[in-house]
C-alpha positions in Angstrom: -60.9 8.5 -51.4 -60.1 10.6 -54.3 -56.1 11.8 -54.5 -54.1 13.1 -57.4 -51.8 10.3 -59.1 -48.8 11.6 -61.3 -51.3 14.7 -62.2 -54.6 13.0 -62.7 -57.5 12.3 -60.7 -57.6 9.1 -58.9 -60.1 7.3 -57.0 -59.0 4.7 -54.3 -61.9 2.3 -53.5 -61.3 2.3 -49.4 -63.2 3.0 -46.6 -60.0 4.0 -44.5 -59.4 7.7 -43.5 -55.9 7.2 -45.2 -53.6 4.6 -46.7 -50.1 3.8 -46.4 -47.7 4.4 -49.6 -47.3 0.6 -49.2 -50.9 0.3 -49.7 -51.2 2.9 -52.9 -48.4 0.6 -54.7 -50.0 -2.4 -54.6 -53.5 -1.2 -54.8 -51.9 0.4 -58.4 -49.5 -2.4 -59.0 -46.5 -0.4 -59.2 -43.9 -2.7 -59.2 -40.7 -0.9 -60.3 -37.7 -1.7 -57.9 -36.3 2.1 -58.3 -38.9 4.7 -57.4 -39.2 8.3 -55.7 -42.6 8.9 -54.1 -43.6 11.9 -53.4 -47.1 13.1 -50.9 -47.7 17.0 -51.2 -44.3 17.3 -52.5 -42.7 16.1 -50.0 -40.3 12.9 -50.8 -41.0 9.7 -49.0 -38.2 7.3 -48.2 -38.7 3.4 -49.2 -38.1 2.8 -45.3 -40.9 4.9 -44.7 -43.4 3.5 -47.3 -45.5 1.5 -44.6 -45.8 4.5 -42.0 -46.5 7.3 -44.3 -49.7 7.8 -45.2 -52.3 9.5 -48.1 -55.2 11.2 -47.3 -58.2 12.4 -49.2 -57.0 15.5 -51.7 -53.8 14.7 -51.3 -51.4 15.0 -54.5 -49.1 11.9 -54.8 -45.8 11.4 -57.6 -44.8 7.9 -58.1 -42.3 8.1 -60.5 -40.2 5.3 -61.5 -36.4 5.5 -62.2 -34.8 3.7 -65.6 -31.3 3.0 -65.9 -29.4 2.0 -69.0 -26.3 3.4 -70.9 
């Protein structure tokens, strides 16, 4: 499956049709507690990571949030 990650070309070694955000997180080892994700622009909610899925040519924006003062 080949997406776009954060702007840049990404392969994802699967034989699915599509993967959950769940799925794209650990397959990249995102770990951050605070992120927005993002699938064709639209924003996924972190109760919704495990239903939503990623296709092939899909564009995907996992950005994660820093806090300090």
């Amino acid at each position: 499956m080949d997406i776009t990650l954060n702007n840049l070309p990404e392969h994802i070694d699967t034989n699915k049709a599509a993967i959950t955000v769940n799925e794209l997180l650990a397959f990249k080892h995102f770990s951050f507690k605070m992120l927005v994700v993002k699938v064709n622009g639209k924003l996924v909610k972190k109760d919704e990571y495990s239903m939503a899925t990623i296709k092939d040519g899909d564009d995907v924006q996992v950005i994660h949030l820093i806090s300090g003062g």
